[in-house]
N, C-alpha and C positions, 0 to 999 in steps of 0.2 A: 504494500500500500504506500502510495503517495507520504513524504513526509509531512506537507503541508496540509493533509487533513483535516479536518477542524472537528472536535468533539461536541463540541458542545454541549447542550444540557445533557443531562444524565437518559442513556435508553432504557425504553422498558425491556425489562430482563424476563422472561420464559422463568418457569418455576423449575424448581430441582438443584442438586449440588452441582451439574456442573453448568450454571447460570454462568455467562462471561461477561454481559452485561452491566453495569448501572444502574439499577431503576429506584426513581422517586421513589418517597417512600410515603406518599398520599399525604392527602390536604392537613392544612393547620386544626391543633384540636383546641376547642374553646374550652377557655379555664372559667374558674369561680371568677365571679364580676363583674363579667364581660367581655374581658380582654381575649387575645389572641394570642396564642403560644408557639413558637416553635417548633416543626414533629423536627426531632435532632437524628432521628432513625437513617440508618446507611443499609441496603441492602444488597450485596452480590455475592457469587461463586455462592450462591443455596446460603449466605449465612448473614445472621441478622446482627449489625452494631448498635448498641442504642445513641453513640452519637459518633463520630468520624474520628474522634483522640483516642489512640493507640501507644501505651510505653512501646519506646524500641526494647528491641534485643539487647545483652550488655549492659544496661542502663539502669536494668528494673531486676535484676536477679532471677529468678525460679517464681514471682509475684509472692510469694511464701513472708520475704523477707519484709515486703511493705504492708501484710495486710492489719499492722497495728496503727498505721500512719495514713494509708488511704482508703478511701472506700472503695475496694477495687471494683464491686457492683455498680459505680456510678463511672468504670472509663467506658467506651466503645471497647475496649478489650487492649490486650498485651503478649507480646512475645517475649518467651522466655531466652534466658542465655543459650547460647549457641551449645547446642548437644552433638558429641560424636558419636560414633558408636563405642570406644573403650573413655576411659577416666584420661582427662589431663592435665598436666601440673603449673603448662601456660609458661611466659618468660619469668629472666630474675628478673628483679625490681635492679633499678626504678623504670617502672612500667608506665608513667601516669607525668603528664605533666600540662600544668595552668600555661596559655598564651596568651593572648592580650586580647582574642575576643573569643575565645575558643577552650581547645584543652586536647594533648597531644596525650594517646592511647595505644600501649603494643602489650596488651596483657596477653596473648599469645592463645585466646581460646579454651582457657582456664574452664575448664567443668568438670561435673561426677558420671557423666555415660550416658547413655539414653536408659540403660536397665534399669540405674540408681534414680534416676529422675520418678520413671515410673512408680515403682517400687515406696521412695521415700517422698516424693517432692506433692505429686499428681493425688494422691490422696487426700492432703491437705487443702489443697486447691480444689478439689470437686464438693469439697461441704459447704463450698457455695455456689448455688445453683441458677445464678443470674450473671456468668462474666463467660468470655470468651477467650480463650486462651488459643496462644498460636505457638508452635515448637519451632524453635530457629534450628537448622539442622546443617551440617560443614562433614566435609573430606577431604582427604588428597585423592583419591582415586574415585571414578562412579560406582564401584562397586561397595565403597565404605558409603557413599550416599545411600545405596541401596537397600542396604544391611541394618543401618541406624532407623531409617524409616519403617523396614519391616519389624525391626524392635516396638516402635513408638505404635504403631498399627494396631499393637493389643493394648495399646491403652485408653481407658476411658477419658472421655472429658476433653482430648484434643479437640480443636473445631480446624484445626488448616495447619498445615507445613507451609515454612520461608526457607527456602533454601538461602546459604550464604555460598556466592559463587566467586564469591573476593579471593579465596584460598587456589597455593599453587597446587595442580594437578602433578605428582610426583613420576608418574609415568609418563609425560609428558614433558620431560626437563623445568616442573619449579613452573610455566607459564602459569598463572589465575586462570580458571576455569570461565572467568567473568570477562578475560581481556582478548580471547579469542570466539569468535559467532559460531566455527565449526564444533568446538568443543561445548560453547555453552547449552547448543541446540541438544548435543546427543546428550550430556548432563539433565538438562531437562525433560528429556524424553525417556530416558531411564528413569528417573524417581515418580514421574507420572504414570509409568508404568506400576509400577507396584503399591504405589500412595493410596489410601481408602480415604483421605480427606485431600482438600481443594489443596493445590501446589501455587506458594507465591512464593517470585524469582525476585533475590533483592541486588539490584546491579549494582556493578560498581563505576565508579565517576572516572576512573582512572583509565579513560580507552579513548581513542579515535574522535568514535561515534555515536553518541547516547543512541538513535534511533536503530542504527545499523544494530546494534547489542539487544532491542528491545525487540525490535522483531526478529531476532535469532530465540529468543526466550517465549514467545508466543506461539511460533512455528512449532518450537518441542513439544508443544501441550500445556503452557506453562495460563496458570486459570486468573493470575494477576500477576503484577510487577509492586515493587517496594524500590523505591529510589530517591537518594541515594547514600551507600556504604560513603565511607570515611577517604579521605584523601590524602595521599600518600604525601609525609611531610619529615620535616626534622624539625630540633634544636639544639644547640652548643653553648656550653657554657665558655664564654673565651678567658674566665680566671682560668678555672683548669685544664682550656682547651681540647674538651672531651662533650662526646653527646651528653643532652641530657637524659636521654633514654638507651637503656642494656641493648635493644637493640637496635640501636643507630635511627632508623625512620620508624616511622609510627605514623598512627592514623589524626588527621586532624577532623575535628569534628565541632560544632556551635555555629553559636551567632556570626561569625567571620564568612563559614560556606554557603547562608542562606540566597544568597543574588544567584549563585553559579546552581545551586542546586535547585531555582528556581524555576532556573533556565532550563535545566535539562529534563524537570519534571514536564515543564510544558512539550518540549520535546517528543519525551515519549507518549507524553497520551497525545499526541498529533500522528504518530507514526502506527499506533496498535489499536484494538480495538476491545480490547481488555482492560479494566480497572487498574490505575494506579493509584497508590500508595505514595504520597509521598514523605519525604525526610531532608533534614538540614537546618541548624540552628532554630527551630521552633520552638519558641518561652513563650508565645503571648495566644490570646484569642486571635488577634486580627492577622495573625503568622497564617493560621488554618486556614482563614476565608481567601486570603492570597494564593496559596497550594491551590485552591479548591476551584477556584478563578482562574487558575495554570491547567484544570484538567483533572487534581489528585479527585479522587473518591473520597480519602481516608487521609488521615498522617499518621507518623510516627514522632513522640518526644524522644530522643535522649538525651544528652548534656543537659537539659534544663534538670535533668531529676539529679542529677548530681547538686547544683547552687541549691535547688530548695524540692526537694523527695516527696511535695504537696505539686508539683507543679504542674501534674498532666489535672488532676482535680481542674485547680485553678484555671489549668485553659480553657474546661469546661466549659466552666461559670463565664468566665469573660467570652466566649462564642456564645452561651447563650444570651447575655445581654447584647452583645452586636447583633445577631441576629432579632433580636427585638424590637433594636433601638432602630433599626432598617428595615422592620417591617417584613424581613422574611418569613414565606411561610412555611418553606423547607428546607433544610438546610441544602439538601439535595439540588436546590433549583441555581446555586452556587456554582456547582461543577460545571468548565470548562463555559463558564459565562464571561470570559475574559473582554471587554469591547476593542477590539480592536479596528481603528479608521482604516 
């Protein structure tokens, strides 16, 4: 398809999980007084958001670790840390470093397995019976993609897989699975092969061509996109003339990438015809209506849950007073409403 596409308002989506669609999510519902509310509902790939704010992957833990501090009932839902198929112990420190609008990250994929998830995490997390949980799932090879998902497959209470395609493909000399279209299609079309829930493909920013990568990730089967992963950065300390991260580059992620990641969100929902997700420096309510204006469906926070661990809550509330204060009367009617002369 043509890059220049233009999405526009949200389509209506056919019923069933494998919906690829967008679709409204029906008229505004009148509250006590008179007034006129909001519907904040997102519907695609068969599954319901109650509003479009999603914690990222990384950001948010296993949701386990926040459910004393957020209502995790009131996000649109959350992806958990990236699961492999075995346990891993991720880089040495210092893994983690503050930028000036941002925050440089190489914790190296640090998790407990997709067994132990199940097992310890997934339990916890299903005694409540109103959130949405999404498993971020990583490899070096497609057959460790393969393997992890058939893990996660018996378990209850998943609603969708994200694949993370950021990772080097080891049989393939180290390239990212994300930074090449012939590799990411058959990645994708492997784990779509064996997945029993909806497959979202999270790109990464570090390539060519946002659209040229978005529709190699559609082409495989891929039921939405997430964009975008972290972009490839450094920092040095020049007292003692050494990185400030163990491993030299690291991912930069905040407030700094949201223009460029704006960009490429619009991008891809111009090129696919699949729901996107988007990510990139998102702290505020009016961060989402912008995504959503570019084409996203959905967002993802991360970095904001580091500064203040209330912060996807809080974008909530501030989307729903802009949308009030604007008179919208679904949030839905946002998407890919961009005006452009």
């Amino acid at each position: 398809m043509s890059e220049e596409k233009k999405p526009g308002t949200a389509p209506k989506a056919e019923p069933g999980p494998e919906t690829a669609k967008t679709e409204p999510s029906g008229a505004a519902k009148p509250a006590a007084k008179g007034r006129i509310t909001t519907d904040m509902s997102v519907n695609f790939c068969g599954l319901t958001f109650k509003n479009p704010v999603i914690a990222a992957s990384g950001t948010f833990g296993y949701g386990v670790e926040f459910d004393d501090i957020v209502a995790l009932g009131k996000l649109g839902g959350f992806v958990v840390k990236g699961l492999s198929r075995e346990p891993m112990a991720g880089n040495p420190p210092p893994r983690m470093f503050e930028t000036a609008a941002g925050m440089l990250n190489a914790i190296g994929l640090q998790n407990i397995g997709a067994r132990a998830f199940i097992e310890e995490k997934l339990p916890l997390l299903n005694k409540h019976k109103d959130i949405v949980v999404i498993a971020n799932v990583f490899g070096e090879t497609t057959r460790d993609y393969e393997e992890t998902i058939h893990i996660l497959n018996h378990g209850e209470g998943i609603a969708a897989y994200e694949l993370n395609v950021s990772c080097p493909n080891t049989k393939h000399g180290g390239i990212a699975f994300g930074a090449d279209p012939v590799l990411l299609e058959e990645v994708v079309a492997c784990a779509k092969g064996i997945a029993k829930r909806p497959v979202i493909v999270k790109l990464s920013p570090n390539v060519t061509s946002i659209p040229r990568m978005a529709r190699a990730a559609a082409d495989g089967g891929a039921d939405a996109l997430s964009l975008v992963n972290t972009f490839v950065a450094m920092a040095i300390d020049a007292e003692t003339r050494r990185p400030r991260i163990s491993n030299i580059t690291a991912g930069l992620s905040g407030p700094a990438i949201k223009p460029i990641a704006l960009r490429m969100v619009y991008e891809a929902a111009h090129s696919v015809d699949i729901p996107v997700i988007g990510i990139g420096g998102i702290s505020r309510g009016v961060d989402v209506v912008e995504f959503m204006l570019a084409g996203a469906a959905c967002v993802e926070v991360g970095t904001a849950n580091y500064f203040d661990p209330c912060a996807t809550e809080n974008i909530v509330d501030e989307l729903e007073r802009w949308c009030f204060e604007h008179r919208v009367k679904a949030v839905t009617d946002l998407i890919g409403a961009l005006e452009v002369k």
